[in-house]
Each structure stands twice: as C-alpha cells, then as structure tokens.
C-alpha positions in Angstrom: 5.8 -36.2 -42.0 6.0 -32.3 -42.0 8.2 -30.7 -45.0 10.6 -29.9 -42.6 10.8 -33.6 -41.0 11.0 -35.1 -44.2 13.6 -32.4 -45.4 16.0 -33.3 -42.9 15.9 -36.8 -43.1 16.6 -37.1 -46.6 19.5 -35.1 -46.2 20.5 -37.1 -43.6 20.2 -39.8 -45.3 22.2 -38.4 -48.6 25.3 -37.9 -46.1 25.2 -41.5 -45.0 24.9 -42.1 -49.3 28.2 -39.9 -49.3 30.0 -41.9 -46.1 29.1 -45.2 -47.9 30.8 -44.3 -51.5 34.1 -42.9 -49.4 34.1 -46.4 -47.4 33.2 -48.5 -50.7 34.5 -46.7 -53.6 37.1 -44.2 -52.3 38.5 -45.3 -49.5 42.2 -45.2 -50.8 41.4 -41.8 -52.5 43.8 -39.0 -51.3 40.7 -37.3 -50.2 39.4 -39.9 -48.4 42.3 -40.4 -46.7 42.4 -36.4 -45.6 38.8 -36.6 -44.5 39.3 -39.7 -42.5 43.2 -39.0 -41.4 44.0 -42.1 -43.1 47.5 -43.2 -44.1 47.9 -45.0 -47.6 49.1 -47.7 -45.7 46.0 -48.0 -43.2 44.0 -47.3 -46.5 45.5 -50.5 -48.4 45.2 -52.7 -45.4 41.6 -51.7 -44.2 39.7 -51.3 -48.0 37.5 -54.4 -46.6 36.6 -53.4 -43.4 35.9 -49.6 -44.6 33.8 -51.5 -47.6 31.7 -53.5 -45.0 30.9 -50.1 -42.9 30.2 -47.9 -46.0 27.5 -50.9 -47.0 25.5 -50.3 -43.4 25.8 -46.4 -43.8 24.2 -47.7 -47.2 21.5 -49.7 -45.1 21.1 -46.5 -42.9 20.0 -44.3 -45.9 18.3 -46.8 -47.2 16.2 -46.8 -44.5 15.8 -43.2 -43.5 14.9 -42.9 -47.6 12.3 -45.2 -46.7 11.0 -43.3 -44.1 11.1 -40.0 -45.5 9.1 -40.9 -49.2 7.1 -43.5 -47.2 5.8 -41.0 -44.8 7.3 -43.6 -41.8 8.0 -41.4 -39.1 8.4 -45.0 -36.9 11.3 -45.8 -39.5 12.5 -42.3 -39.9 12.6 -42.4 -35.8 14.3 -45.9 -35.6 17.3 -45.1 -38.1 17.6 -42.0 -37.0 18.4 -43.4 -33.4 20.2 -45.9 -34.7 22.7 -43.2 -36.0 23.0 -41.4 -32.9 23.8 -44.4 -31.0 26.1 -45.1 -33.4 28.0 -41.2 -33.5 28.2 -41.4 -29.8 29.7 -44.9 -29.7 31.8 -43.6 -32.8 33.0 -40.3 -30.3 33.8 -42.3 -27.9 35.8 -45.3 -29.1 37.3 -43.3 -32.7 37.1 -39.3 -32.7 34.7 -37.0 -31.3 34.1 -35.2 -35.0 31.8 -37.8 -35.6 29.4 -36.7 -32.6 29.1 -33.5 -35.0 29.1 -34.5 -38.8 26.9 -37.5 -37.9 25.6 -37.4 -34.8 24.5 -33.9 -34.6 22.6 -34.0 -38.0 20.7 -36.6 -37.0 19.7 -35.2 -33.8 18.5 -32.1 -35.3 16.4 -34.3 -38.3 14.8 -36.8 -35.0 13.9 -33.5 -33.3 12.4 -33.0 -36.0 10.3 -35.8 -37.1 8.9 -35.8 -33.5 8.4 -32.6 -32.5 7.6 -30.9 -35.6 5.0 -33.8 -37.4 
C-alpha cells in the first residue's frame, strides 16, 4: 500500500482504538457522556452494551492494523467498508455525526487504498 493509503488507515484505525476505550473503559466518564450526549443514568444502565460495541470497534482496528502493517489492501478494503456500512446505518438509526467522525474518515482512507496504491 502507498504511504498515503497506509497513513490513513492507521489513523483510522487509532480512532476506532479511541471509540473502543470510551465504550469499554470510559463510558460513564463525564466526557464520555458529553461526547456521546449521554445521561449518567443511560451511562449506568448501558456500561454493557457500550462495552460489547467498543470490543468490535476493537475488532475494526484490529483489522485495519492488519491491513495497513501487513500491506493487505483486501483487508484494509473489507474493514474499511465494513465501517462505512456501519456509519451510515449508525446516521440513520442514531445521529447523523457519525456519517462524519466515522464514516467520512473512512471514506477518504478507502479512496485511498484504491485509488492511490
């Protein structure tokens, strides 16, 4: 993969690392709670199921990390499209910000890896 393709991929795949310790570790931080518009309340009574999606944002990094030192641009490809499926399911069925701080990096590394390899 191009320096620029790899680049992007990794840092998509550090903000996905970020998402997963706010859903596993913070969750019922104030400042988790700001950046998701979280109640404590909500916080206290959805720790588990915010754990369970912070571990596959884990899986996604995982696997774009995998990609990205591997030289995969298959893999970088299919997590990458995993996680814009997954932003524009999230826009339409939570809040469209996530089209933008998820989906919208990951567009911009997949145009990469496949246009710029």
């Amino acid at each position: 993969m191009s320096v620029i393709a790899t680049l992007s991929t990794i840092l998509v795949a550090l903000l996905h690392a970020y998402i997963l310790y706010l859903e596993m570790f913070a969750w019922e931080d104030t400042r988790t709670r700001k950046i998701f518009g979280t109640t404590e309340d909500f916080a206290k009574s959805t720790k588990a199921l915010a754990a369970n999606q912070g571990l596959y944002n884990g899986f996604l990094s995982a696997g774009l990390l995998w990609g990205a030192f591997g030289g995969k641009t298959d893999v970088a490809v299919f997590f990458l499209l995993c996680i814009c499926v997954a932003a524009a399911y999230g826009a339409r069925t939570v809040s469209k910000k996530i089209l933008f701080t998820q989906g919208l990096p990951a567009a911009i590394a997949l145009f990469a890896v496949v246009f710029l390899n």
